[in-house]
GUFI-616145 format. One line per 10 residues: number of its first residue (from 1); their letters; for each residue x, y, z of C-alpha. Coordinates in nm, 2 decimals. Example, Ala and Ser with C-alpha at 12.3 -4.5 7.8 and 13.67 -1.06 7.14 Angstrom:
BEGIN
1> AS> 1.23,-0.45,0.78  1.37,-0.11,0.71
***
This chain:
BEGIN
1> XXXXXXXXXX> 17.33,6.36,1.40  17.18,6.17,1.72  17.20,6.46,1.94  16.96,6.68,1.70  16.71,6.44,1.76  16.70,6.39,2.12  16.67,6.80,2.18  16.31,6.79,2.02  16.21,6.50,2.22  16.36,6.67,2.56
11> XXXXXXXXXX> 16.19,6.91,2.46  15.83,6.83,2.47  15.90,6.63,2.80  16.00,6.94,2.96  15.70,7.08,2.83  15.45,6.82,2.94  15.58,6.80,3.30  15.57,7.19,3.30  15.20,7.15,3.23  15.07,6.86,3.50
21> XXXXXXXXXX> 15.26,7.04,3.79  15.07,7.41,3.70  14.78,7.20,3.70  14.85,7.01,3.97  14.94,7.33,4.17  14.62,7.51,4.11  14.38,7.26,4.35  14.62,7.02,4.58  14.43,6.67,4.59  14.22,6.61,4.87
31> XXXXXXXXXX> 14.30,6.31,5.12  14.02,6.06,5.13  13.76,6.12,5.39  13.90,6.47,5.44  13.65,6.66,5.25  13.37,6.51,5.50  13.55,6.51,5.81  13.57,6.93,5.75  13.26,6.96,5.65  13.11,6.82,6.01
41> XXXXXXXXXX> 13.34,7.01,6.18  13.10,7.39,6.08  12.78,7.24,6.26  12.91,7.11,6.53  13.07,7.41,6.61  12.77,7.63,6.60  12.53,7.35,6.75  12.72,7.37,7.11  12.62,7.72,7.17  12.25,7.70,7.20
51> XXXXXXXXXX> 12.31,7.35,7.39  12.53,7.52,7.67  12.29,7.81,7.68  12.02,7.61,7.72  12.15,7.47,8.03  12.22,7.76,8.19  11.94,7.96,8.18  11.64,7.90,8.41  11.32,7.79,8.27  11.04,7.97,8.27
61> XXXXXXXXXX> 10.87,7.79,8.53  11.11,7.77,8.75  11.17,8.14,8.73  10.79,8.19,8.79  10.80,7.95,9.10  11.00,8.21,9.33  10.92,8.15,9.68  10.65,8.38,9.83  10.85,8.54,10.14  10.64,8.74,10.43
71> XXXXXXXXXX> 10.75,9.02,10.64  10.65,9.31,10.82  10.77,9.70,10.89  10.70,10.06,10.91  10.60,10.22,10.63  10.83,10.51,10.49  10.69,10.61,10.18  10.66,10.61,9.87  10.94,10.63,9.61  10.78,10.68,9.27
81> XXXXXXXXXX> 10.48,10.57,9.11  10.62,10.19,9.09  10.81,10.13,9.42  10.76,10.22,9.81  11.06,10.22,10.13  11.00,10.04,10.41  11.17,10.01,10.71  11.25,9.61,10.79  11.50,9.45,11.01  11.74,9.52,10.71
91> XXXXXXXXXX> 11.69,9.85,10.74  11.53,10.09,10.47  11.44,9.83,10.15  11.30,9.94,9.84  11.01,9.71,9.71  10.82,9.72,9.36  10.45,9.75,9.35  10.33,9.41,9.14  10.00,9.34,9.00  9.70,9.45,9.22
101> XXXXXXXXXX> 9.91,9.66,9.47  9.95,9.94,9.29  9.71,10.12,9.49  9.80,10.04,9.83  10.01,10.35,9.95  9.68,10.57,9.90  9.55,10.38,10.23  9.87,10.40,10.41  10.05,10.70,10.60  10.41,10.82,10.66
111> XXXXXXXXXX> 10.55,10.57,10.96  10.26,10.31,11.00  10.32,9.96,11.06  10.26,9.70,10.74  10.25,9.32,10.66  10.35,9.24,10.33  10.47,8.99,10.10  10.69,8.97,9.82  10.90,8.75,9.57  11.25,8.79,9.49
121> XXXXXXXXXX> 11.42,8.82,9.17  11.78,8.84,9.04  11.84,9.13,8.83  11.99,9.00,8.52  12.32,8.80,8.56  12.46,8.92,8.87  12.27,8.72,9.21  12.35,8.99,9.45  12.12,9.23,9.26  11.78,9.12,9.37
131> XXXXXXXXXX> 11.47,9.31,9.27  11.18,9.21,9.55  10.84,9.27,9.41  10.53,9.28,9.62  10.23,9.09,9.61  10.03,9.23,9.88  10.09,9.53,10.12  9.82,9.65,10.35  9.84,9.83,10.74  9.92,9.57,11.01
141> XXXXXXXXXX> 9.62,9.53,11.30  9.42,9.72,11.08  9.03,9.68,11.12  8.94,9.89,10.87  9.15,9.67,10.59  8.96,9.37,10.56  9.21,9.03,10.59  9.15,8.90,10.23  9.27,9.22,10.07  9.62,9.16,10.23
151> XXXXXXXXXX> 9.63,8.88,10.05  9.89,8.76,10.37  9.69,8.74,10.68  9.91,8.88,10.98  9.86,8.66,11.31  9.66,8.88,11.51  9.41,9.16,11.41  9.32,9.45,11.64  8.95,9.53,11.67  8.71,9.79,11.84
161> XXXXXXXXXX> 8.45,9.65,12.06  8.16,9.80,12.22  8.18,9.63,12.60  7.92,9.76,12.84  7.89,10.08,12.63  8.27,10.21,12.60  8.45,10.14,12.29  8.79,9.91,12.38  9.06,9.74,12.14  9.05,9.41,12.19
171> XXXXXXXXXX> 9.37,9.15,12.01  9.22,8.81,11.83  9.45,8.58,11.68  9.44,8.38,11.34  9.33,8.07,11.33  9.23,7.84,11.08  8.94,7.59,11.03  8.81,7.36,10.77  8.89,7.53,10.44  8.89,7.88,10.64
181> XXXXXXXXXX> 9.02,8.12,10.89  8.94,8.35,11.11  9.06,8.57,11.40  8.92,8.43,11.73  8.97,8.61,12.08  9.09,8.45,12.37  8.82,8.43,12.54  8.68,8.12,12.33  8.81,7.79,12.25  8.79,7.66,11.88
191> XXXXXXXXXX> 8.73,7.34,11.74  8.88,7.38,11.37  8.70,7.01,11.29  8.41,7.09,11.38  8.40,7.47,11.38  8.29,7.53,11.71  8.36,7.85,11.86  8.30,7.84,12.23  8.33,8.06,12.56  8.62,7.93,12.79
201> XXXXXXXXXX> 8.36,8.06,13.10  8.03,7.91,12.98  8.06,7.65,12.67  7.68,7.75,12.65  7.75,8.04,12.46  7.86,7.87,12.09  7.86,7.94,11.72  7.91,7.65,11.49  8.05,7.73,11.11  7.97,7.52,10.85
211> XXXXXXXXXX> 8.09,7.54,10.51  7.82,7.49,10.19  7.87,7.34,9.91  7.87,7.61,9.57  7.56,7.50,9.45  7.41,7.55,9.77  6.99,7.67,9.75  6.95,7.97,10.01  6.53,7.93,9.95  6.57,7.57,10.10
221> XXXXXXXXXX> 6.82,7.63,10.37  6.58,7.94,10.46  6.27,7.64,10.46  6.50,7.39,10.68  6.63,7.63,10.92  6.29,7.81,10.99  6.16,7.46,11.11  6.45,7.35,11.30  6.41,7.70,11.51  6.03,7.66,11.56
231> XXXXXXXXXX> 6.11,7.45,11.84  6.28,7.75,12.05  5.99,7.96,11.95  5.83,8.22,11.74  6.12,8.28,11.42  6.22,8.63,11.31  6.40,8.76,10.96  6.63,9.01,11.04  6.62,9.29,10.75  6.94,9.41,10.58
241> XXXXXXXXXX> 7.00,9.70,10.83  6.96,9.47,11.15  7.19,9.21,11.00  7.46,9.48,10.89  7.44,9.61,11.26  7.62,9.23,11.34  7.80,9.13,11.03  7.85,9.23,10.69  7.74,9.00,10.35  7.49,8.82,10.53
251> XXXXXXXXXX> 7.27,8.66,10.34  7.01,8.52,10.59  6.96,8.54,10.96  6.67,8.42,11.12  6.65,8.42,11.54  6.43,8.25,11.73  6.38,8.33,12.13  6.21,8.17,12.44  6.23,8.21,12.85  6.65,8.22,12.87
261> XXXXXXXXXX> 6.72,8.11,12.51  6.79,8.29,12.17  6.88,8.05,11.87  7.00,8.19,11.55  7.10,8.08,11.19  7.27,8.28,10.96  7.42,8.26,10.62  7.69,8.42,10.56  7.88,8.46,10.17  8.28,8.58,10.18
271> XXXXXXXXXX> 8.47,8.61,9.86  8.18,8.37,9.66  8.20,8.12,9.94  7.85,8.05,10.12  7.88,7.98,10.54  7.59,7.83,10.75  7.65,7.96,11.11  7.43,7.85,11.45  7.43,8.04,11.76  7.34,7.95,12.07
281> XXXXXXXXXX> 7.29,8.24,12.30  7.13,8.13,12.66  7.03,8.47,12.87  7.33,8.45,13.16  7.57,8.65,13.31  7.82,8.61,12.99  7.53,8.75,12.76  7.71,9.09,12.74  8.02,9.01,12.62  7.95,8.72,12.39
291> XXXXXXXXXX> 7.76,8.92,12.13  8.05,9.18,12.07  8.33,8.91,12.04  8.15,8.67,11.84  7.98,8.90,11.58  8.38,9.05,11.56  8.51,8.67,11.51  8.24,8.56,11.25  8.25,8.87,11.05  8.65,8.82,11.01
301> XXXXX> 8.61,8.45,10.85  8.84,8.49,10.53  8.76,8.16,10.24  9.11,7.97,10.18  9.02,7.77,9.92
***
């Protein structure tokens, strides 16, 4: 009789550890601390990518701080309507037009020589594909393309002179004074901190260059000049086409003369920037040359500020 009433009882053991290991089996217990330590592991994970990437790629402003690099050649031509060829020490280079260039190979010809400058830029990832973009291009010794539109002076400029009436091409070179330059031939000396320009032969024969402030009055530098020429003698306003004959964007020039002397005072505006100049012209033997090269000189004075 006791074994018919253990079987029931076997029975619904069987039974009830059938039923906690199905349930058990369904969702495994999780240790402790595991459920948080995989949750952290997603975001950290997909917060390193945009950290390394960060890292690696240039800043804007350092990518917009590429080094301006000058250089000079013979023009080839012109590739399309973005890019020219010029022929450099490298060899034939291709250079993109940037902003404000675009329309400098409709001054230039087939095989002229050019100054130019340009930036260099890597082409996306790969540093031996550089793209070199320019920022000024313009025909080297070139007197008919004034200095400020090369944006890059060159450091000498060829002009044409009228020297005891034949037409020569005379060489200046660039140099620079107080908050300006300008081409100067060697046949004067020049004091950049004071901005005297002088004849080697006879120091006599000067121009002084002084720079004005930006509010400067031209009515009152007209009144103060006018009496500090009085002295030399009776003063003179030279109308547009007699000052144009000398220099170009001249604002003022008055000229006062007497036995051997001439005094003048001119004001001259380039790019905004106002310039009081004095000349001293005495009547001697270097009269004849001084007028050409110093009218050439002055009228070449390029702001750099």
């Amino acid at each position: 009789m006791r074994p018919q009433r253990t079987l029931p009882a076997m029975a619904a053991i069987a039974v009830l550890l059938f039923t906690l290991t199905a349930c058990g089996g369904n969702s495994p217990a999780e240790a402790p601390g595991e459920s948080s330590a995989g949750q952290s592991s997603v975001p950290v994970q997909t917060e390193a990518v945009p950290i390394a990437s960060s890292v690696l790629k240039p800043s804007p402003s350092a990518a917009g701080e590429a080094q301006l690099i000058q250089g000079s050649g013979i023009y080839v031509g012109q590739i399309d309507n973005h890019s020219v060829e010029i022929e450099t020490e490298e060899g034939p280079t291709a250079f993109e037009l940037g902003t404000g260039v675009e329309d400098a190979p409709e001054l230039l010809e087939m095989d002229d020589p050019v100054v130019f400058a340009y930036v260099e830029k890597v082409v996306g990832t790969d540093p031996v594909v550089i793209q070199r973009i320019l920022s000024s291009l313009a025909k080297a010794d070139s007197e008919e393309t004034p200095p400020s539109q090369a944006g890059v002076l060159p450091d000498t400029r060829t002009f044409k002179l009228t020297l005891e009436g034949m037409e020569e091409e005379k060489t200046a070179a660039l140099a620079a004074g107080d908050g300006f330059s300008l081409y100067v031939f060697d046949i004067f000396t020049f004091d950049a901190a004071s901005g005297r320009l002088a004849m080697k032969v006879d120091p006599g024969y000067y121009a002084e260059i002084t720079k004005l402030p930006p509010d400067y009055n031209l009515d009152r530098l007209e009144q103060e000049s006018r009496a500090e020429l009085a002295s030399t003698g009776k003063v003179t306003a030279l109308g547009e086409k007699e000052r144009d004959r000398r220099m170009s964007d001249v604002r003022l020039y008055l000229t006062a003369m007497e036995s051997g002397l001439t005094r003048q005072v001119v004001v001259k505006e380039t790019e905004g920037q106002g310039y009081l100049i004095r000349l001293n012209i005495p009547q001697r033997e270097a009269s004849e040359g001084f007028g050409p090269h110093v009218y050439a000189t002055l009228d070449s004075l390029v702001n750099q500020e």
